[in-house]
Each structure stands twice: as structure tokens, then as C-alpha cells.
C-alpha positions as CSV (number, residue, x, y, z in Angstrom):
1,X,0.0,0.0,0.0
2,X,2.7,2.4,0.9
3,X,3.9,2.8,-3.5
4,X,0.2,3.5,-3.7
5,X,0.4,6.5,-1.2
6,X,3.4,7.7,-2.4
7,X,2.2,7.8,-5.9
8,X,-1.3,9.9,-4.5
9,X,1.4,11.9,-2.9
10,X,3.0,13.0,-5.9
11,X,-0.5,13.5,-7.7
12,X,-1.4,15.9,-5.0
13,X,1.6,17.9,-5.5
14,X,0.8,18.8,-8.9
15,X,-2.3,20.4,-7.7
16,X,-1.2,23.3,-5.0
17,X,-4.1,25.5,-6.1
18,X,-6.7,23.4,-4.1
19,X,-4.4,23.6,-1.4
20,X,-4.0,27.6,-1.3
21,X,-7.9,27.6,-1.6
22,X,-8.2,25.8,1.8
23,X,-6.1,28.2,3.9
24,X,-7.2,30.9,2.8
25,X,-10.7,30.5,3.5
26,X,-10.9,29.6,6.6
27,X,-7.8,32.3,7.4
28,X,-9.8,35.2,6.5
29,X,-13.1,33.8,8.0
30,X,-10.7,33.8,11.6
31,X,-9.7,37.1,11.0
32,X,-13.3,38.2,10.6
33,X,-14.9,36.3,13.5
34,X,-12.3,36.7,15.9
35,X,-13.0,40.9,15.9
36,X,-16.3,39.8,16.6
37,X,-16.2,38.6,20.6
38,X,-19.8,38.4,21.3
39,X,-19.7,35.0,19.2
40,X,-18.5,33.5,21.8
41,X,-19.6,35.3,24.5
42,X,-15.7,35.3,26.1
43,X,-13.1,37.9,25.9
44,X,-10.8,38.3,22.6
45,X,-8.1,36.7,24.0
46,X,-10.4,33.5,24.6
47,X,-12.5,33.8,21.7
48,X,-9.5,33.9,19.4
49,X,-8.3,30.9,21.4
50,X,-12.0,29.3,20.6
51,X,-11.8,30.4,17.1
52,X,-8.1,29.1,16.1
53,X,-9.7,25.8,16.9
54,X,-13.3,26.2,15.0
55,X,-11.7,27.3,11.7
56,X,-8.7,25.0,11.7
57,X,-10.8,22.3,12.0
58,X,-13.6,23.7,9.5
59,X,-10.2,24.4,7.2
60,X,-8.7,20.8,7.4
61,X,-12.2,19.2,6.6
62,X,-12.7,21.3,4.1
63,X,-9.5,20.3,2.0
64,X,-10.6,16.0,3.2
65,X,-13.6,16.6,1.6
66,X,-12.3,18.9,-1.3
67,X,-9.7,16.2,-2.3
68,X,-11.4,12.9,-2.0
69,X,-14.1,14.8,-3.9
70,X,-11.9,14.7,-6.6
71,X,-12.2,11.0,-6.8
72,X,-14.9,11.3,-9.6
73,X,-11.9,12.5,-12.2
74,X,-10.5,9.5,-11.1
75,X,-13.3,7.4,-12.3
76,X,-13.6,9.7,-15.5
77,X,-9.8,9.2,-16.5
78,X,-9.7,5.7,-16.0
79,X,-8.0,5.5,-12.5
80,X,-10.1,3.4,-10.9
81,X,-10.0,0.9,-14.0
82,X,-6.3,0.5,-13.3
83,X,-6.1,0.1,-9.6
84,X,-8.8,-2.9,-10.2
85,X,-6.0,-4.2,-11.4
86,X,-3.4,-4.4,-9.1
87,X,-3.8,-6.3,-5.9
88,X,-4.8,-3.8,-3.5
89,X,-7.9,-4.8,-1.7
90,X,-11.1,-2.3,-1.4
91,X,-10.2,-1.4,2.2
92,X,-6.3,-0.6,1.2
93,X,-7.2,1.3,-1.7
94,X,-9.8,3.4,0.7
95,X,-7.3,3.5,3.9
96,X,-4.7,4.9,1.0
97,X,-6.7,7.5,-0.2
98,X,-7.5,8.5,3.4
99,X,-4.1,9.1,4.3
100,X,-3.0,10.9,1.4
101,X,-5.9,13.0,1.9
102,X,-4.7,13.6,5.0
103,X,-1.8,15.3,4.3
104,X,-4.1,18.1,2.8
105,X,-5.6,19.0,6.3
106,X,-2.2,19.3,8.1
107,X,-2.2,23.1,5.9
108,X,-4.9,24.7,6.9
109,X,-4.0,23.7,10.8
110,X,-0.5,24.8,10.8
111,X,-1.6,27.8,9.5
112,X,-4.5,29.0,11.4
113,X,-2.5,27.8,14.5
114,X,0.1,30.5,12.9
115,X,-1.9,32.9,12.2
116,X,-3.2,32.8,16.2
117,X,0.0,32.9,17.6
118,X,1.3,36.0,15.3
119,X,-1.9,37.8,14.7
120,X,-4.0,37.3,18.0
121,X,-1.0,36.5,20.5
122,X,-2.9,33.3,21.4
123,X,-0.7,31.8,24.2
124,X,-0.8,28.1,24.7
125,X,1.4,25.9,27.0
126,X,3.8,23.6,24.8
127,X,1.9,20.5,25.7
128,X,-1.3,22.0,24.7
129,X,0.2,22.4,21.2
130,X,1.6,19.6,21.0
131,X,-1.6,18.1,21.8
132,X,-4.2,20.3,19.7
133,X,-2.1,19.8,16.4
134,X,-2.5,16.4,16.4
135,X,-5.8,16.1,17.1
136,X,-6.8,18.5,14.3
137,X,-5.1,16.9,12.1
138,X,-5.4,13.6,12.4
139,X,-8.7,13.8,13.9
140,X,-10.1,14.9,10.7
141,X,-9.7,11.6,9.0
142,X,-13.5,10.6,9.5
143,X,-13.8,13.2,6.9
144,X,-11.7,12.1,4.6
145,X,-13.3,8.8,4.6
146,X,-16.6,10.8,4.3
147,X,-15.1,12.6,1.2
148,X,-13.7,9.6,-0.4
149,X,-17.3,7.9,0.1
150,X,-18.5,10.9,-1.5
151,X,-16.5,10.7,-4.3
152,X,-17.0,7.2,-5.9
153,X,-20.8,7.2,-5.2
154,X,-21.8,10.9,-6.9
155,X,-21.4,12.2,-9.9
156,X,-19.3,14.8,-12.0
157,X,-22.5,17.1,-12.1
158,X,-23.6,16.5,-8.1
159,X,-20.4,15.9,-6.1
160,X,-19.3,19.2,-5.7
161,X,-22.8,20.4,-4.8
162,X,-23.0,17.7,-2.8
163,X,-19.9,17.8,-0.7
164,X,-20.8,21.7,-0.1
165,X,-23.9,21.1,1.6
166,X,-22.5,18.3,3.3
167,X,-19.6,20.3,4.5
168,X,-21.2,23.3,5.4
169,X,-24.3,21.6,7.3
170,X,-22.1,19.5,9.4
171,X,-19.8,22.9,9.8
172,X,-22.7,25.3,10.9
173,X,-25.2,22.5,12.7
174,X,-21.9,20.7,14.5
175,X,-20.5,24.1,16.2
176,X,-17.8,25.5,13.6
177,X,-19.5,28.9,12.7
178,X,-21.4,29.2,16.1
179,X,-21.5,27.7,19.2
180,X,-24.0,25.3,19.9
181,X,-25.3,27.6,22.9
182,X,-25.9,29.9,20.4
183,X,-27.9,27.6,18.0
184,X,-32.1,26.5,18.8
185,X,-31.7,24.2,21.0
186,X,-33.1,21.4,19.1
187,X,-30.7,22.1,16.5
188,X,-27.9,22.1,19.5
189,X,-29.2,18.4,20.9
190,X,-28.7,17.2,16.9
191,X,-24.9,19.1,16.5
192,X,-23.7,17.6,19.8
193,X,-23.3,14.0,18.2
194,X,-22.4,15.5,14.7
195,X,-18.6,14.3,14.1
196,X,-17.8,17.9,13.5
197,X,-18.6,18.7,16.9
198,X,-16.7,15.9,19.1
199,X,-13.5,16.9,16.8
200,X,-13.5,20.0,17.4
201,X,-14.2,19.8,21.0
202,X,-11.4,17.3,22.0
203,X,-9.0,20.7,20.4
204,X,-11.6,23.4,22.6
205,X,-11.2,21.0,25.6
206,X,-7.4,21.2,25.8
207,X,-6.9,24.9,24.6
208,X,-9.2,25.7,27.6
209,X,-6.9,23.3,30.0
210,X,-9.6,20.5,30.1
211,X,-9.3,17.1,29.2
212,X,-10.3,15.6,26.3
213,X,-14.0,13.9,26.6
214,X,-14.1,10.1,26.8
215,X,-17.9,10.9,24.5
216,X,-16.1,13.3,22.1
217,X,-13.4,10.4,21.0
218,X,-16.3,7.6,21.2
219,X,-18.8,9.9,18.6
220,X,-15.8,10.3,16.8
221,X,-14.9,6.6,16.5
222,X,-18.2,5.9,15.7
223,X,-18.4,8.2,12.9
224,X,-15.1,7.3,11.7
225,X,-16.3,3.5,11.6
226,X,-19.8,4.9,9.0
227,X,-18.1,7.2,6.8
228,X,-15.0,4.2,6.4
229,X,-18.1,1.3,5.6
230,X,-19.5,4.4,3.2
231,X,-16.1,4.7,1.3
232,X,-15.6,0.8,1.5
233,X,-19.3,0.6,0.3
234,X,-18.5,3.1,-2.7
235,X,-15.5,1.8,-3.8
236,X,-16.8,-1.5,-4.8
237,X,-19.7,-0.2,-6.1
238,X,-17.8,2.3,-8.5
239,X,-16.2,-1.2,-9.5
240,X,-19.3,-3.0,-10.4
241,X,-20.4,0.2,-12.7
242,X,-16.7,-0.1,-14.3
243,X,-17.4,-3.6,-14.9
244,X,-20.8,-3.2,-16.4
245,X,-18.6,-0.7,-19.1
């Protein structure tokens, strides 16, 4: 599997436009909400703490979910046709795709995270960073799966309409724009077991010297475990409609 990922690697280099697109974004959308401080109802120095976290994770999910997107020019070039014909299993092809799109999210974190430090003067212990990078990045992955399912069950015409709604629904209903306090409150009791919410609340937790919740990794790992049978699910059925070609 490991030739496969470096070979998705080096497909993902060639595109740096998608990659600019996704820092960008959510950068300026910091730099707007964090002048605002009755968003979160805190003091700038916390709301731009809350807000590093709530658009580097709305950042890195939305490269996952641009870049697995992408899978349907994979199906239209002929990809897919070729990796059907090596021996890499359903699940390895899906786990490779998930990592490489992994290595899209790492951007936007870094450099929200940046932009925090230099910007807002958000102060943060060293093991706090050390803890809150991570988990942003690597929590995202249930996204990328998500993406990936995405990707080999829509179309050309609906997967990019599709993956916006998707990605701004779960951002706006699972905390990202707003707080859930903030929300109706039946619209709150839905986002609190939205995978968008129990990510980034394992990165609030520990930014606000709390430790991560033991519900928050379990929602997570739950959601991880759907959007991976989605993606698995996808996969083989993109293969039965390149069969029936």
C-alpha cells in the first residue's frame, strides 16, 4: 500500500491550487470572527483561542472533503479501471486514499495555528500544542473517509454540490460557525453528536486546559467506523459500474 500513497502523494503535489484555496478560507473567515467577541460570548483573548480551533478544523475538513471529492476525475480518467488491477484490496485502496488526503488537512491547521499565535497573541502551554495539532489533524480523517465515500458514489455534475452542503451543514449544525449555545436548542441536541462537533471539541477541551471527553473520542470513532463502511461501500460499487462498461 505504501507505493500507492506515495504515488497519490505525488498526484497531490501537482495540484497546489486546491491547497492555497483551503487556507485561505478559513484564514480570513478567523480574521473576521475573531473581531467579533460576542460570538462566543468570552473575551478576545479566549474567543480567538475558541476560534483558532473552530476554523482550523472547518479548514482541514474542508480540504478532506475537497480532495477525496476529486475521486470522480478519477473514475472519468480511467484510475479506478487501473487500480482494479493491481492487488490492492477495497479497504487498502480506501485507507490509502484516506491518508493521502490527510496530508491536505495538516495546511490549513498549521496555518490557522500560525496565524493565532502571530496575529492574535494566542498563548498556549507547549503540551497543549503539542496536543491540539494532532488532534486537528489527524482527527479529521473521519472526513476524509466521508469525502472519499463521496467521491466514488456521486457524480461529475452532483459531487461538488453535494460535498458543499455536506460540509457546510455539518460545519454550521456541529458548532464551527457558532456555538452550539448559540444555535435553537433542538438544533444544538442534533450538533452535539455530529462528528464535527466531538472533533473540534477534543482541540476546545485542551486549549481551555480541560481534558479531552471520553464521549467526544467515542462519537468520533463511531463516525469514523460509517463514513469508512460508506467509502468501502462506494468503492466496490464504483467497481461494479466499471465492470458493467
Amino acid at each position: 500500500m505504501l507505493p500507492y500513497v506515495r504515488l497519490e502523494l505525488r498526484r497531490l503535489a501537482r495540484t497546489p491550487g486546491m491547497l492555497v484555496y483551503s487556507v485561505v478560507m478559513p484564514l480570513l473567515s478567523y480574521l473576521i470572527f475573531t473581531n467579533i467577541t460576542s460570538i462566543t460570548g468570552q473575551d478576545k483573548a479566549a474567543a480567538a483561542t475558541y476560534t483558532m480551533v473552530s476554523m482550523a478544523g472547518y479548514g482541514a475538513i474542508g480540504a478532506l472533503l475537497n480532495y477525496s471529492s476529486g475521486l470522480v476525475v478519477d473514475r472519468s480518467i480511467g484510475w479506478l479501471r487501473q487500480l482494479r488491477l493491481t492487488p490492492l484490496s477495497p479497504v487498502k485502496v480506501v485507507l490509502g486514499k484516506g491518508i493521502t488526503a490527510l496530508a491536505t488537512g495538516i495546511f490549513p491547521v498549521i496555518a490557522l495555528c500560525a496565524a493565532a499565535v502571530v496575529i492574535n497573541g494566542v498563548q498556549l502551554r507547549t503540551g497543549q500544542w503539542l496536543t491540539i495539532v494532532p488532534l486537528l489533524w489527524l482527527g479529521a480523517l473521519p472526513f476524509a473517509l466521508l469525502g472519499i465515500g463521496l467521491g466514488y458514489l456521486a457524480t461529475a455534475q452532483t459531487v461538488q454540490p453535494l460535498s458543499l452542503l455536506v460540509y457546510l451543514g455539518f460545519s454550521i449544525t456541529g458548532g464551527l460557525w457558532l456555538p452550539l449555545d448559540l444555535l435553537p436548542g433542538w438544533l444544538a441536541s442534533v450538533g452535539q453528536w455530529l462528528p464535527t462537533y466531538a472533533y473540534a471539541d477534543l482541540s476546545w477541551r485542551v486549549a481551555f486546559g480541560a481534558a479531552p471527553s471520553l464521549t467526544d473520542v467515542v462519537t468520533l470513532a463511531v463516525w469514523l467506523v460509517v463514513f469508512g463502511a460508506l467509502a468501502v461501500a462506494g468503492y466496490r460499487r464504483s467497481g461494479r459500474s466499471v465492470a458493467a462498461l
